[in-house]
C-alpha positions in Angstrom: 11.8 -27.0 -52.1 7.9 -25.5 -52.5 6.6 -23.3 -50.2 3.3 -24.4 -48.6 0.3 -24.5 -51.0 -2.2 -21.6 -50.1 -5.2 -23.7 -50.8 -3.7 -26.0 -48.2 -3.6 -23.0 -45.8 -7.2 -22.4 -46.7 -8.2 -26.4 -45.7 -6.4 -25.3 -42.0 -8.4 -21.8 -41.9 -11.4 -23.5 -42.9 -11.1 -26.5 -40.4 -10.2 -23.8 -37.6 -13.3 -22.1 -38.3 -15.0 -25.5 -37.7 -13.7 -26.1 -34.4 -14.0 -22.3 -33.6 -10.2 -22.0 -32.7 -9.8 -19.2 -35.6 -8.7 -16.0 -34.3 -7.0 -17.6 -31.5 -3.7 -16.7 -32.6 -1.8 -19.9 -31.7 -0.7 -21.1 -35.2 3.7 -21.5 -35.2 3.5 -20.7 -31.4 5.8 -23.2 -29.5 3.8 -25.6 -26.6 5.1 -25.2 -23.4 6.0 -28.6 -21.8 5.1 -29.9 -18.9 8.7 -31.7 -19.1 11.4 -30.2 -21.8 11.4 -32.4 -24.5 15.4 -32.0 -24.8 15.8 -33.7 -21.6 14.7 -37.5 -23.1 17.3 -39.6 -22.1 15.2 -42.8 -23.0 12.2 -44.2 -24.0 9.4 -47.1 -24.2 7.4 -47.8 -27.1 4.2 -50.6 -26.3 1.1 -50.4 -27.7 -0.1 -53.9 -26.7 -0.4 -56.0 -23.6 -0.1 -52.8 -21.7 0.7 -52.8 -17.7 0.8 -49.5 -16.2 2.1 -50.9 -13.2 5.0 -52.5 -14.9 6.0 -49.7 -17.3 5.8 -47.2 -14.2 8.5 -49.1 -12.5 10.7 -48.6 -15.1 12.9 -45.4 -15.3 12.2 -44.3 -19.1 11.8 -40.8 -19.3 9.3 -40.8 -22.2 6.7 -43.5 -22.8 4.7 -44.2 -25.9 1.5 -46.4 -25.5 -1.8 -46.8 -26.7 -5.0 -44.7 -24.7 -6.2 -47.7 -24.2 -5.7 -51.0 -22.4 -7.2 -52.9 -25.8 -7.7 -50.4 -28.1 -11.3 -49.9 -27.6 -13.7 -47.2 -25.9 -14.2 -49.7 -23.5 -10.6 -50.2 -22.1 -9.7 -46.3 -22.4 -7.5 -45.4 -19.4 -8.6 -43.2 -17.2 -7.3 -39.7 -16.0 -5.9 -41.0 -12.9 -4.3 -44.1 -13.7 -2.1 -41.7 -16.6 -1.4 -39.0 -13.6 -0.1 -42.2 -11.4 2.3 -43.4 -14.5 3.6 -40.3 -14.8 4.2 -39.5 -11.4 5.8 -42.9 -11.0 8.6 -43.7 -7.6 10.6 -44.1 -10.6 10.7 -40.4 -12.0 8.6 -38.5 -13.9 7.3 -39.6 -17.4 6.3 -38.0 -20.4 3.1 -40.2 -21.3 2.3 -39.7 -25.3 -0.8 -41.7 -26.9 -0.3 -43.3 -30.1 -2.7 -41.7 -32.8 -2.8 -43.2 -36.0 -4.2 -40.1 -38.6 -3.7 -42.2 -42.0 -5.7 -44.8 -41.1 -8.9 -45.7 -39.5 -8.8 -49.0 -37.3 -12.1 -50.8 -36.7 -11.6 -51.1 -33.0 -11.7 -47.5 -32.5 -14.6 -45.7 -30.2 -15.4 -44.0 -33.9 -16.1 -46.8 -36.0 -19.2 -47.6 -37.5 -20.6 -51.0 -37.8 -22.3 -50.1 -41.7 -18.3 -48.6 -42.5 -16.7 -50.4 -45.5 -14.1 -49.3 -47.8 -16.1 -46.6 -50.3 -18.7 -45.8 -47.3 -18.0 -43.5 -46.4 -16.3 -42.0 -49.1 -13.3 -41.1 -47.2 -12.4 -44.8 -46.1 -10.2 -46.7 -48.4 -8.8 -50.1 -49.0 -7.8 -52.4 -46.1 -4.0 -52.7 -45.1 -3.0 -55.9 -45.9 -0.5 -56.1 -43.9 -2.6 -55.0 -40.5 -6.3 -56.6 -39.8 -9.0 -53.7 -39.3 -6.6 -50.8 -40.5 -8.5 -48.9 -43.5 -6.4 -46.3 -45.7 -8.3 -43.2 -45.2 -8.6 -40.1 -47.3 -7.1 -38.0 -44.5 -7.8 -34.4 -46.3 -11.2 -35.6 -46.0 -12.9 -32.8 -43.0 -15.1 -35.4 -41.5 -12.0 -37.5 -40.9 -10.1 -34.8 -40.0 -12.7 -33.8 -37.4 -12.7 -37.4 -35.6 -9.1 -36.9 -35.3 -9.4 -34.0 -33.7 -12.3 -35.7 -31.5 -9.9 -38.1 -30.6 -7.1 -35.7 -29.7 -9.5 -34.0 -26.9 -10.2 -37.6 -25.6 -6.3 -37.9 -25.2 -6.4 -34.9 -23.8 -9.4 -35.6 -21.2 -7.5 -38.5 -20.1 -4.6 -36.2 -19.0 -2.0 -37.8 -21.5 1.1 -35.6 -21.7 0.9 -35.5 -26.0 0.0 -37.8 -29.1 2.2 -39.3 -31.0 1.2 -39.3 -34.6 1.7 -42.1 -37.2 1.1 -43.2 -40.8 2.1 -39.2 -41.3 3.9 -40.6 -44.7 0.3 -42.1 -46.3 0.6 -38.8 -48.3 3.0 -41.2 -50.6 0.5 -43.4 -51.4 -1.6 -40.5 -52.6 1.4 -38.8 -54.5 2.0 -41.7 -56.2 -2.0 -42.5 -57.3 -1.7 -38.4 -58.8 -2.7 -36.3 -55.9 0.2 -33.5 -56.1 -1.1 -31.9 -53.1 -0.7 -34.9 -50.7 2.3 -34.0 -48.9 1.2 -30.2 -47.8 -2.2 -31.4 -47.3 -0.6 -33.8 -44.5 1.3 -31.0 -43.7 -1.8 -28.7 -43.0 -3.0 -31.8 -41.2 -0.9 -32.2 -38.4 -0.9 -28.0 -38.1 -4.7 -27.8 -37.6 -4.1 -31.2 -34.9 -1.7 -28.9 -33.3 -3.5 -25.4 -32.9 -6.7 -27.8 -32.0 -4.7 -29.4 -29.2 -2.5 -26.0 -27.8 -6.2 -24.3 -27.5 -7.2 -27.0 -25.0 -3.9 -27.9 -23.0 -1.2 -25.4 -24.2 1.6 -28.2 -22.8 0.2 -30.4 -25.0 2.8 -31.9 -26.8 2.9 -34.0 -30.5 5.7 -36.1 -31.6 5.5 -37.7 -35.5 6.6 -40.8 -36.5 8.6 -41.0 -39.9 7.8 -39.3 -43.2 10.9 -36.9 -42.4 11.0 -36.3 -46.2 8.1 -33.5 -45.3 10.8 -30.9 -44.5 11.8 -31.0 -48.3 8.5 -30.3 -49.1 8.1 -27.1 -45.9 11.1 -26.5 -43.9 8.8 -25.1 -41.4 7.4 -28.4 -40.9 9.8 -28.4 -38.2 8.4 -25.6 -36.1 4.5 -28.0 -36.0 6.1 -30.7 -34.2 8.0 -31.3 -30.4 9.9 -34.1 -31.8 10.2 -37.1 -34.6 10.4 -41.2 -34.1 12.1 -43.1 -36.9 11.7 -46.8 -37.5 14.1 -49.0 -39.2 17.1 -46.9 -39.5 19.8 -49.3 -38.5 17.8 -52.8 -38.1 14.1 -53.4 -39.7 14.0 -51.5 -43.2 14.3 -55.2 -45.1 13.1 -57.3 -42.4 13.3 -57.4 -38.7 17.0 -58.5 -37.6 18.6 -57.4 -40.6 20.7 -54.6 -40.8 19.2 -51.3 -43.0 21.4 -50.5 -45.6 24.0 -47.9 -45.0 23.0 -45.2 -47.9 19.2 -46.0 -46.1 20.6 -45.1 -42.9 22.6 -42.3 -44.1 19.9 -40.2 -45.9 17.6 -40.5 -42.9 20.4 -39.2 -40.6 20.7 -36.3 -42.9 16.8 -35.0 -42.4 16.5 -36.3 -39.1 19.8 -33.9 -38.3 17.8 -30.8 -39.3 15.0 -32.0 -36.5 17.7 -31.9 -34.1 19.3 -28.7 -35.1 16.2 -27.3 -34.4 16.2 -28.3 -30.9 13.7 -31.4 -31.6 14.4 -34.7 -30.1 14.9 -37.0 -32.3 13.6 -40.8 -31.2 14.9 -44.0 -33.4 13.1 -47.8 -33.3 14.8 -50.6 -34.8 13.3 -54.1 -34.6 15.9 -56.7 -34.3 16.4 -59.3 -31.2 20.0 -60.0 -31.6 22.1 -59.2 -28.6 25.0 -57.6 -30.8 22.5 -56.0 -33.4 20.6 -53.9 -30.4 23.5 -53.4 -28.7 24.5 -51.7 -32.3 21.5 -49.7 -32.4 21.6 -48.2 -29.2 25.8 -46.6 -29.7 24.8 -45.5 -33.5 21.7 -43.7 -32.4 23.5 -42.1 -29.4 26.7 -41.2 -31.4 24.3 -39.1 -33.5 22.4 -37.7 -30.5 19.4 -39.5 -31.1 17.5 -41.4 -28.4 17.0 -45.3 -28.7 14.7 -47.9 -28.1 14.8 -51.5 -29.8 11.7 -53.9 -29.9 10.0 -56.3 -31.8 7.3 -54.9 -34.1 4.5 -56.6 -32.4 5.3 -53.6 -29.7 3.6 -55.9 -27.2 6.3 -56.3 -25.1 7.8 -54.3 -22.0 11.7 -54.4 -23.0 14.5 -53.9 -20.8 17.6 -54.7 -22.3 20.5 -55.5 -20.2 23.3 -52.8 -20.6 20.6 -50.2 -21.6 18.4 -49.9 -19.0 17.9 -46.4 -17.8 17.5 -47.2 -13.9 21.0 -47.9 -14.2 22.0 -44.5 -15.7 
């Protein structure tokens, strides 16, 4: 294991500066929740073909959705209608926003119409597995600081926390030659964090994946409220199929030192098979994890008999 890079503490420093927050003394101090995170019993993940209405009738305690009813500026949910889904008949809800800081996506209230891959410098190739998704430089300060933009919208719109994905496009990087890829994400997410606790000290962010950065900084750990894993019993070669044991059994083992650090630990397995989610659901809650199973579309509003948590 490496201890963080100090020029990598130096990108944080100087982005603070940037934003104003240094000085504030708020780096490695815990957020205050407005709901304990260690209480999740359940979850939802959607991030399309979103009904607030329908998904505040349900009795997840945590839900993960887009800020916005189509992804755009111009469907962006308003304060209210996140206060109403969280202080559903059905219980209170943690509401998290999905933030994607790994890639820029073209439907985004940031893009820019003359933006190509190589202008600016920053944005890089297309996805080709995801229309309008752009690899992105994410050490890069401009990018950093629409990140950070975006993070105060989320925060204007009274969402509970963001929950932050493509966290493990520092491999790409590693493996093109950049050695400093996985503390730069690292730094990343900490400057996110002391940027959001300034503004809404509650504020809380959840990762998605890339548990692997604990090898590179145990005190990764201490920058996030909590970690969702894809794939780690059905999705990792294909939706439906089951992920291979040793795959399932080296995730358990980093996600494990989330949870012994009081983190809740979230899992997401694609598969549609009555038996194979039923399977998900008892191996993720054997290991004290907390289980949803979807397709990866995530444009549905799943209930599955047997695991729904109004019935708890």
């Amino acid at each position: 294991m490496s201890k963080r890079h100090p020029i990598q503490r130096s990108a944080v420093t100087a982005l603070l500066v940037w934003t104003g927050l240094w000085g504030a003394g708020l780096i490695g101090v815990p957020s205050p929740a407005r709901t304990d995170p260690a209480e999740i019993g359940s979850f939802l993940y959607q991030l399309q073909e979103i009904d607030l209405a329908a998904i505040a009738r349900t009795c997840y305690d945590l839900v993960v959705i887009d800020y916005s009813a189509d992804g755009s500026e111009h469907g962006e949910f308003a304060a209210e209608q996140i206060a109403k889904l969280a202080e559903s008949p059905t219980g209170h809800k943690i509401v998290l926003a999905y933030l994607s800081i790994g890639e820029a996506e073209s439907y985004r209230f940031y893009w820019k119409p003359e933006w190509r891959p190589g202008h600016p410098f920053w944005l890089d190739a297309e996805n080709p597995s995801w229309d309008g998704n752009y690899k992105v430089r994410f050490w890069v300060a401009e990018w950093q600081r629409i990140v950070l933009r975006y993070v105060d919208r989320l925060i204007d719109a009274g969402f509970h926390g963001a929950y932050l994905d493509l966290i493990d496009a520092y491999q790409e990087y590693e493996a093109r030659g950049r050695d400093t890829a996985a503390t730069e994400m690292i730094a990343f997410v900490e400057a996110i964090r002391v940027h959001a606790l300034a503004r809404d000290p509650g504020f809380l962010l959840f990762v998605q994946n890339a548990a692997a950065l604990l090898d590179v900084d145990p005190t990764y750990v201490e920058l996030v409220d909590g970690i969702g894993q894809e794939d780690i019993h059905y999705g990792y070669l294909g939706d439906d199929l089951m992920t291979p044991p040793a795959v399932t059994a080296h995730m358990v083992g980093r996600l494990d030192r989330f949870l012994a650090a009081g983190k809740p630990v979230l899992t997401i397995d694609y598969a549609t098979t009555p038996t194979h989610i039923d399977r998900a659901y008892v191996a993720a809650r054997a290991n004290g994890y907390v289980a949803f199973v979807t397709t990866r579309a995530l444009d549905t509003l799943v209930v599955h008999p047997g695991h729904d948590p109004c019935a708890d």
